[in-house]
C-alpha positions in Angstrom: -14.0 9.9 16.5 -15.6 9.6 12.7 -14.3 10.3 9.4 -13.6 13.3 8.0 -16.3 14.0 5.2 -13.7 16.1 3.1 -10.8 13.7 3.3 -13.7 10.8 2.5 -14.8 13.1 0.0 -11.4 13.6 -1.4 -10.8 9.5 -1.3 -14.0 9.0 -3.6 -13.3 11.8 -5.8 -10.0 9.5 -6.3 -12.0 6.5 -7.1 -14.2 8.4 -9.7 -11.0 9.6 -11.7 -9.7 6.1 -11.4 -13.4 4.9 -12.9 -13.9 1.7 -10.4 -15.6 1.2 -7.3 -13.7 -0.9 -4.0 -14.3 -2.2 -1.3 -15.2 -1.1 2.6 -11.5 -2.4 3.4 -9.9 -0.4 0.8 -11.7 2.7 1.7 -10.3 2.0 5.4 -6.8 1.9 4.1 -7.0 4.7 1.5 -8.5 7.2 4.2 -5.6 5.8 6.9 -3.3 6.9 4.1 -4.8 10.0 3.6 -5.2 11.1 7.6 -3.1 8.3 9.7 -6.6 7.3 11.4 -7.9 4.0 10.7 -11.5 3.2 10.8 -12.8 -0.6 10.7 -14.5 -1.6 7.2 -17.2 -2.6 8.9 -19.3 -0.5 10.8 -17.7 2.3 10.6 -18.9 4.1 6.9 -22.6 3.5 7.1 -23.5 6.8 8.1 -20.5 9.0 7.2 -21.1 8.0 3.6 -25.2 8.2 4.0 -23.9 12.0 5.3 -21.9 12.9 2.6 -24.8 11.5 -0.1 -26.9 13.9 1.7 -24.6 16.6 1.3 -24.2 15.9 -2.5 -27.7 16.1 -3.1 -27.9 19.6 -1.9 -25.1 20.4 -4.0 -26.6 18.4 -7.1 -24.3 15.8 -7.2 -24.8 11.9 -8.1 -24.0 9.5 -4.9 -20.6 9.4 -4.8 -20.7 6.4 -2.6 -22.1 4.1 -4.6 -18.5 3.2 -5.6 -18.3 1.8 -2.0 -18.8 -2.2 -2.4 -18.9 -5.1 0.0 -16.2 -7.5 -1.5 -18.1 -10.5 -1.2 -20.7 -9.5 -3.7 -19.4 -6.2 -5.3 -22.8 -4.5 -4.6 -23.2 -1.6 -2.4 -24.1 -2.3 0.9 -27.7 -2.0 2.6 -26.8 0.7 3.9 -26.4 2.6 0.9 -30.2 1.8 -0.3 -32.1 5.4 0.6 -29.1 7.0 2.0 -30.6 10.2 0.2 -33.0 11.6 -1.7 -30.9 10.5 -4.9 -30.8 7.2 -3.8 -34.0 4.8 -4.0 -34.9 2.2 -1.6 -33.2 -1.5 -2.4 -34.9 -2.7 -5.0 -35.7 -6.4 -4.2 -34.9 -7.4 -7.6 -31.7 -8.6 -8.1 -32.2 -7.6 -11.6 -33.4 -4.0 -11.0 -30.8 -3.6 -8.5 -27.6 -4.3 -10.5 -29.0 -1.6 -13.0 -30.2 1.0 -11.1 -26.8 0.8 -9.2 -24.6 0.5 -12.4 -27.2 4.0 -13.4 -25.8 5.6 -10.3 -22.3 4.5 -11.0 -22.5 5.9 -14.3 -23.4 9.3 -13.4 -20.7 9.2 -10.6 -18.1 8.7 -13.2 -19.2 11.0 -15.2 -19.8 13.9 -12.9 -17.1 16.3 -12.7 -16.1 16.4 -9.3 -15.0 19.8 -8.0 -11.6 19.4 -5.9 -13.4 20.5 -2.7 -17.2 20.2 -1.3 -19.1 22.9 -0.8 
């Protein structure tokens, strides 16, 4: 079984009107909330959320989840890095990375998310 993309869809939308990213082990408990099916924090969002960036492209939306971070650091995992064509490769500058995430963040929270994905 994988996630749903529209009840993960519907879980980031949340985060964006809230206006912070979380963590994997949030996103596990908010979408158990959601659906009653749990999904382990790690291992288990890599692709569903490289999927549903994919998806959001086509539809001309930012990367919704770049608001997914590991809690150790706060940065979006590796997986995240070139998920999609709006998402570059992982800049191997610290530097350049915190900005060109806090870029994507920033047009995540300021994108008005419709209630449903087309």
């Amino acid at each position: 079984m994988t996630p749903d993309p529209d009840h993960l869809y519907a879980v980031l939308v949340k985060w964006a009107s809230d206006g912070k990213p979380q963590s994997y082990g949030v996103l596990s408990r908010d979408y158990e909330a959601r659906t009653g099916d749990w999904f382990e924090p790690h291992g288990s969002w890599d692709h569903p959320l490289g999927s549903l960036n994919q998806r959001l492209v086509k539809a001309g939306a930012p990367a919704l989840s770049a608001l997914v971070v590991l809690q150790d650091s706060g940065e979006p995992g590796m997986g995240f890095w070139g998920s999609a064509s709006n998402v570059p490769q992982r800049p191997a500058d610290e530097l350049t990375r915190s900005v060109e995430w806090a870029r994507i963040v920033k047009d995540v929270l300021a994108y008005d998310w419709p209630r449903h994905l087309r």
